[in-house]
C-alpha positions in Angstrom: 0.0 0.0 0.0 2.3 2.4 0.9 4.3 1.9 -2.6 1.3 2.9 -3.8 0.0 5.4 -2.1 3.1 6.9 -0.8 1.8 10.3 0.1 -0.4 8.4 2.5 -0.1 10.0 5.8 -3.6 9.9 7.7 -6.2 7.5 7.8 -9.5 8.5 9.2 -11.8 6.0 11.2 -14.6 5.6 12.5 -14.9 5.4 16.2 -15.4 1.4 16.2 -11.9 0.9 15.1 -10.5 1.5 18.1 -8.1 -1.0 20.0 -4.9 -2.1 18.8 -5.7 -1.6 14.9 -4.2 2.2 15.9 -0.6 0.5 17.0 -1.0 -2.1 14.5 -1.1 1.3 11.5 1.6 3.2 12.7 3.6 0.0 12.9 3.1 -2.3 9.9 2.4 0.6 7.5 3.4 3.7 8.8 -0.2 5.2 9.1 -1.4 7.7 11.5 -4.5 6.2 12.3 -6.8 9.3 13.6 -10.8 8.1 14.8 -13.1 10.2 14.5 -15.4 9.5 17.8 -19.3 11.1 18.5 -19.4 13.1 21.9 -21.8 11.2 24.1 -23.5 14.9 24.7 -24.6 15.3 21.1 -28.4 13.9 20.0 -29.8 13.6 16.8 -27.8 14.1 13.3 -24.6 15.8 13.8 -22.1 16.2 11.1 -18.8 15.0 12.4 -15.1 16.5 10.6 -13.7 14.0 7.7 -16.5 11.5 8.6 -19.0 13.1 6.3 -16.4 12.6 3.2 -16.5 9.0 3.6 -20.3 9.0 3.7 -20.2 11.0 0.9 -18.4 8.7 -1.0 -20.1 6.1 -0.1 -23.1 7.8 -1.2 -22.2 8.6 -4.7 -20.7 4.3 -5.2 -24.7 3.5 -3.7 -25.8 5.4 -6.3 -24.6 2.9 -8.9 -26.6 0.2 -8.3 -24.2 -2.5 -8.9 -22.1 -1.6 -6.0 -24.9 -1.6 -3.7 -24.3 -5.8 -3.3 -21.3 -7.6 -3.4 -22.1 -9.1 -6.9 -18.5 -9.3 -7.9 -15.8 -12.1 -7.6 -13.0 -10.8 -8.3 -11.2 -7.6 -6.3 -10.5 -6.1 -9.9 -13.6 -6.2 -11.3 -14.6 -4.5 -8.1 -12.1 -1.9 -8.5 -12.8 -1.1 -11.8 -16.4 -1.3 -10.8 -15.8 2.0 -7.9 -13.7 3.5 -10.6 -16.7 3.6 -13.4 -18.9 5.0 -10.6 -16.2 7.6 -9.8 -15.9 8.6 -13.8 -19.6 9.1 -14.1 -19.3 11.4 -10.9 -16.6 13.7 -12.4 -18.4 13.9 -15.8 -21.6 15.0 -14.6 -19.8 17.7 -12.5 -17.6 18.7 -15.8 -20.7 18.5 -18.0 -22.7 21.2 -14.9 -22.9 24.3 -16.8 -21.3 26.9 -14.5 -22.8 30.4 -13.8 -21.4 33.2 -16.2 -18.9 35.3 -14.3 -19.5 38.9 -14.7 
């Protein structure tokens, strides 16, 4: 991963990741692993930092219906699966016809 992805600094989590995963991050891969965790105060929906990207994302891959199931057998077909979702995102937002700016 991290040959990959070597700009890679911070991974955000949600608060049931908690536990040794953290230790296991910044050991094995060199990843800060930061959780994002709901205050016990706060009632109803409440929009917590760099959690609401995630759901976002996983908003926009429910919208193609394939990748609402597991339907796939192979990781790359997955992957390339996520990445036609992700290409139909950006060309609707490139296609958006912008306000004129005066």
């Amino acid at each position: 991963m991290a040959d990959a992805h070597h700009r890679l600094t911070v991974v955000w989590a949600d608060g049931g990741y908690t536990g040794s995963l953290v230790e296991y991050c910044l050991t094995a891969f060199a990843l800060v692993l930061a959780i994002v965790k709901r205050s016990d105060d706060m009632r109803g929906f409440v929009v917590l930092p760099k959690r609401w990207i995630v759901e976002r994302l996983f908003a926009h891959l429910m919208r193609t219906r394939r990748l609402a199931r597991d339907y796939e057998r192979r990781t790359t077909s997955a992957e390339a699966m996520i990445y036609w979702s992700m290409i139909l995102l950006m060309t609707r937002r490139l296609a958006r016809p912008r306000p004129a700016r005066g």
